[in-house]
Structure formats: C-alpha cells, structure tokens
MMTF fields as JSON, N, C-alpha, C and O atoms, coordinates in Angstrom:
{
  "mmtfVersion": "1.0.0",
  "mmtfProducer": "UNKNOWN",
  "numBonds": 231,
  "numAtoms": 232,
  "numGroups": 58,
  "numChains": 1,
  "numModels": 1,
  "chainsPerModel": [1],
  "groupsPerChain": [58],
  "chainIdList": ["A"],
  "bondAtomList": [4, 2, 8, 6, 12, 10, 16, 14, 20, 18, 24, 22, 28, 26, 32, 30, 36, 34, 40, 38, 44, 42, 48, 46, 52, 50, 56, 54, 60, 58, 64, 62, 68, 66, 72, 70, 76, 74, 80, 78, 84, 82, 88, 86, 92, 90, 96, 94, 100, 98, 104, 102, 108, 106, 112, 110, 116, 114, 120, 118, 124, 122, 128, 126, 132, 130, 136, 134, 140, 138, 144, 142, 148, 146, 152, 150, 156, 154, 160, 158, 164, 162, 168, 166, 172, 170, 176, 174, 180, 178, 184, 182, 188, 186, 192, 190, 196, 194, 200, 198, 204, 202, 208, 206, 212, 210, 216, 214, 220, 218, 224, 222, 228, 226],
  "bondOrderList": [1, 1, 1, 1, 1, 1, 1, 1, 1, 1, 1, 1, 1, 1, 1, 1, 1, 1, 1, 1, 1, 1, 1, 1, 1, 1, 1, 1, 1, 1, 1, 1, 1, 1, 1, 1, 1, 1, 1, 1, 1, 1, 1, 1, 1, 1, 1, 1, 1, 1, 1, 1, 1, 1, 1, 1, 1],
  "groupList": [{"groupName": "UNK", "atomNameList": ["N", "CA", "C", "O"], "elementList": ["N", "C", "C", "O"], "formalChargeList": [0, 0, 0, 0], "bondAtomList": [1, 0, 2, 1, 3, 2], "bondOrderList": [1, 1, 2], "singleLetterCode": "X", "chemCompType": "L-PEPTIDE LINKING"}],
  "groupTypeList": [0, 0, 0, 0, 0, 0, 0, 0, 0, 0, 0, 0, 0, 0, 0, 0, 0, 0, 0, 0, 0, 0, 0, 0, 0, 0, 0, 0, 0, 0, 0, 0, 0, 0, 0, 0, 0, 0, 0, 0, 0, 0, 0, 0, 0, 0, 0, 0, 0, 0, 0, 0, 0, 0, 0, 0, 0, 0],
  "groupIdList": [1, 2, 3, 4, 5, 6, 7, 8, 9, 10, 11, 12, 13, 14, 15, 16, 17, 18, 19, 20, 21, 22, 23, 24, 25, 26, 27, 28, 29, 30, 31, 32, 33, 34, 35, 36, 37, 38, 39, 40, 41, 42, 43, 44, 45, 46, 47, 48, 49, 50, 51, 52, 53, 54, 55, 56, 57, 58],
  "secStructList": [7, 7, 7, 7, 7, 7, 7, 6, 6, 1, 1, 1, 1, 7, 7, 2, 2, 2, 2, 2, 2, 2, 2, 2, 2, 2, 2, 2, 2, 6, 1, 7, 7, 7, 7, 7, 2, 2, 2, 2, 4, 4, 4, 7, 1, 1, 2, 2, 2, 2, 2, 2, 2, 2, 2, 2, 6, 7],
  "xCoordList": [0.84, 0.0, 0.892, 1.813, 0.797, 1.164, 0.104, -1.052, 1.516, 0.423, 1.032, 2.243, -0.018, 0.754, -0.233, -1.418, 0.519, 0.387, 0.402, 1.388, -0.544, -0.37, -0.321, -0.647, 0.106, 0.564, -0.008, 0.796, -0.982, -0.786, -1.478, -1.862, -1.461, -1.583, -0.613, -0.973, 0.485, 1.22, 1.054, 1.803, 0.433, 0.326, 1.663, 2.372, 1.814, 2.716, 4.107, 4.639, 4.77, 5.836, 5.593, 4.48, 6.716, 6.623, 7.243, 8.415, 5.786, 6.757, 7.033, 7.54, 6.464, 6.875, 8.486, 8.969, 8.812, 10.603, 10.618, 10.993, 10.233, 9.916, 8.907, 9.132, 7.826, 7.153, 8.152, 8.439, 8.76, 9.409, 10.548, 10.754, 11.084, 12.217, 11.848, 12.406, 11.062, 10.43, 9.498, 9.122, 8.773, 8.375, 9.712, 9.718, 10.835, 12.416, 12.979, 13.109, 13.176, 13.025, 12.585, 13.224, 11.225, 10.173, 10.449, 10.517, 10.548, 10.509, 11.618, 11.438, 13.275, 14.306, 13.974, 13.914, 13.786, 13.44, 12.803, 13.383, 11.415, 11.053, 11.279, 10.514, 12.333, 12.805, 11.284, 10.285, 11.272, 10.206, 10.629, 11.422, 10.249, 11.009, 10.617, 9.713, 11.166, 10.761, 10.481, 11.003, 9.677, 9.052, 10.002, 10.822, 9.763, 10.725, 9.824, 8.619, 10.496, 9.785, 8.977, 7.842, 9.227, 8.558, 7.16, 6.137, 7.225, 6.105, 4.821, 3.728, 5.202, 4.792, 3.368, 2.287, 3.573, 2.174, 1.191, 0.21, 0.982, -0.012, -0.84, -2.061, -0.075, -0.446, -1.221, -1.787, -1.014, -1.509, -3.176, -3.862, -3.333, -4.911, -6.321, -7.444, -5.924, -6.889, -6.406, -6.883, -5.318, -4.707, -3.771, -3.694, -3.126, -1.782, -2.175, -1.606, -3.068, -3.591, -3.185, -2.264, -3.875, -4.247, -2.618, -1.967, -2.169, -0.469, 0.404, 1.117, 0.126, 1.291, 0.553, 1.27, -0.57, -1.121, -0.77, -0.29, -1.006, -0.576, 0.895, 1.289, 1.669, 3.418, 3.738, 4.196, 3.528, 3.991, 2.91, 3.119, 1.776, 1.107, 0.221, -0.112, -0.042, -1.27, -2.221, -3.335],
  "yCoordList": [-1.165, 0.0, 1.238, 1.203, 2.247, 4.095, 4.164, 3.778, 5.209, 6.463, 7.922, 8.143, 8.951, 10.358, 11.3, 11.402, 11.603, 12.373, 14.277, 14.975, 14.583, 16.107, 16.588, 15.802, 17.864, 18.209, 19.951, 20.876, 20.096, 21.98, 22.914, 24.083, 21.929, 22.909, 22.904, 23.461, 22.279, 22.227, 21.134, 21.449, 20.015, 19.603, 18.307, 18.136, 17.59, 16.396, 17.583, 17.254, 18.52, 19.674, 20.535, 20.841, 21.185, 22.552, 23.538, 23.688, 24.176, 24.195, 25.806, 26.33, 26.265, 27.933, 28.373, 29.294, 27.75, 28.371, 27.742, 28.358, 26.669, 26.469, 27.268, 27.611, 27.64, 29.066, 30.284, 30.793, 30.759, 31.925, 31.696, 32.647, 30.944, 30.701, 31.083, 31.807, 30.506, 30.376, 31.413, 31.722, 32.329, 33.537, 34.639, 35.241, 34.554, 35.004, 35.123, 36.121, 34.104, 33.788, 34.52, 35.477, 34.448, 35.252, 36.9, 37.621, 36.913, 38.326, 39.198, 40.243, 38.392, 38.506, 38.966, 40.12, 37.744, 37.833, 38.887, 39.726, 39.476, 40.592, 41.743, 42.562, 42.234, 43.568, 43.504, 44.089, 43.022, 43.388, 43.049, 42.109, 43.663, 43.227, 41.959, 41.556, 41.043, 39.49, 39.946, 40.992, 39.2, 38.876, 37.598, 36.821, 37.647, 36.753, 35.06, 34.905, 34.444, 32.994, 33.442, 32.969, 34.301, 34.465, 34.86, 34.182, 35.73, 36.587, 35.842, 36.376, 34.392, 33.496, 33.088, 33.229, 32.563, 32.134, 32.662, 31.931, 34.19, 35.165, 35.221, 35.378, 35.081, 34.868, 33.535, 33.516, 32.18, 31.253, 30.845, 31.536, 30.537, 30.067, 30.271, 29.874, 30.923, 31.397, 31.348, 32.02, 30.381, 29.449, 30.891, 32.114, 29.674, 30.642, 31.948, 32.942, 32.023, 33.425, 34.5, 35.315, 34.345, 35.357, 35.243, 36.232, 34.526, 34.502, 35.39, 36.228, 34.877, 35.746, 37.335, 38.219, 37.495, 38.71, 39.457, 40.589, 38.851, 39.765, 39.699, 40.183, 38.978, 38.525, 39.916, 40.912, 39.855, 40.917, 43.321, 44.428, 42.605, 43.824, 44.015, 45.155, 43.122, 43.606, 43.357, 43.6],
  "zCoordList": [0.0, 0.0, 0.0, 0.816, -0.709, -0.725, 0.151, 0.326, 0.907, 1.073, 0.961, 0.96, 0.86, 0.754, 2.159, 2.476, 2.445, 3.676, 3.562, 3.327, 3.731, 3.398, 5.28, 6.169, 5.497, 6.406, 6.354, 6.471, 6.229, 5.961, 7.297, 7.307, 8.337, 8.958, 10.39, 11.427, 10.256, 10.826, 11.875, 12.8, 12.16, 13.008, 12.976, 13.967, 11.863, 11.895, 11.968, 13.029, 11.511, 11.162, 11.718, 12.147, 11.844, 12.078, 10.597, 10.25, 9.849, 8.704, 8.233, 7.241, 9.399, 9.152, 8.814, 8.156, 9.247, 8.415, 6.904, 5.906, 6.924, 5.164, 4.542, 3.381, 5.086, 4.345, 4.149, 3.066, 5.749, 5.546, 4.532, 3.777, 4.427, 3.588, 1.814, 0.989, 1.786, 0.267, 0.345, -0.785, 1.574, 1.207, 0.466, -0.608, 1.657, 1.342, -0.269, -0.978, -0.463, -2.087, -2.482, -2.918, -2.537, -3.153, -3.627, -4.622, -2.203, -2.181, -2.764, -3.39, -2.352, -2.763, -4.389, -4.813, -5.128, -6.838, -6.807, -7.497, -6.112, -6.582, -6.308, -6.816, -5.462, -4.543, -3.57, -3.986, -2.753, -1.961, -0.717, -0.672, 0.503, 1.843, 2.049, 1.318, 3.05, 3.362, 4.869, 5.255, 5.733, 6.89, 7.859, 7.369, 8.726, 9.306, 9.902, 10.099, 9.992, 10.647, 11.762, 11.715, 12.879, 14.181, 13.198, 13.302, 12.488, 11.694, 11.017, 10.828, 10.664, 9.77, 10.386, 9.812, 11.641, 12.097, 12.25, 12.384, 12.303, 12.239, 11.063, 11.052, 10.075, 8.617, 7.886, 6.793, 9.087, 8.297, 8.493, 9.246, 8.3, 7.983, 7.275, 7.586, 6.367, 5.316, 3.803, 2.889, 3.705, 2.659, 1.805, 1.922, 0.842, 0.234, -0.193, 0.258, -0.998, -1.746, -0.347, -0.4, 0.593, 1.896, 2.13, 1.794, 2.479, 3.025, 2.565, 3.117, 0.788, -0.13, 0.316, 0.787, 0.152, 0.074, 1.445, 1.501, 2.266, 3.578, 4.118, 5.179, 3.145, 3.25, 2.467, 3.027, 1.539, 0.702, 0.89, 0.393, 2.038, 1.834, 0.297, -0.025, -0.389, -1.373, -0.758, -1.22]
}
C-alpha cells in the first residue's frame, strides 16, 4: 500500500521556516522586503492566496 500524507496545517511539522524561507526567495526575486519565521504564524490560515497577500502587503 502508498500512502501520501499532506501536512498543511502544521500539526505532523513545524513548517513555518519552510514558508518563511520560500516567502524570502520570493521576495528577494522581486525587490520586496521578506518577513521573518517568528512573523509566519499570524499569517496562516486562510490558505496561500491570503499569506502571499498579507506577506507581501497587497
């Protein structure tokens, strides 16, 4: 038997430094300031769209 395991709300991980990291990225490529890991958890729960949007201020 497979199996695939999704994880998105943090309960099996802790995966806010892999968000902030790849928010980092992000932001880096576009000149835009980046947010820090402490910053991350305030932001999650109203899925990626809302994240990027309130990561970046649109």
């Amino acid at each position: 038997m497979q199996l695939i395991i999704f994880d998105l709300d943090g309960t099996l991980i802790d995966s806010k430094y892999d968000l902030a990291n790849a928010l980092k990225i992000t932001a880096l490529s576009l000149n835009y300031p980046y947010i820090s890991a402490n910053e991350i958890p305030a932001l999650l729960g109203d899925g990626a769209g809302i994240l990027v949007a309130k990561a970046f201020g649109l």
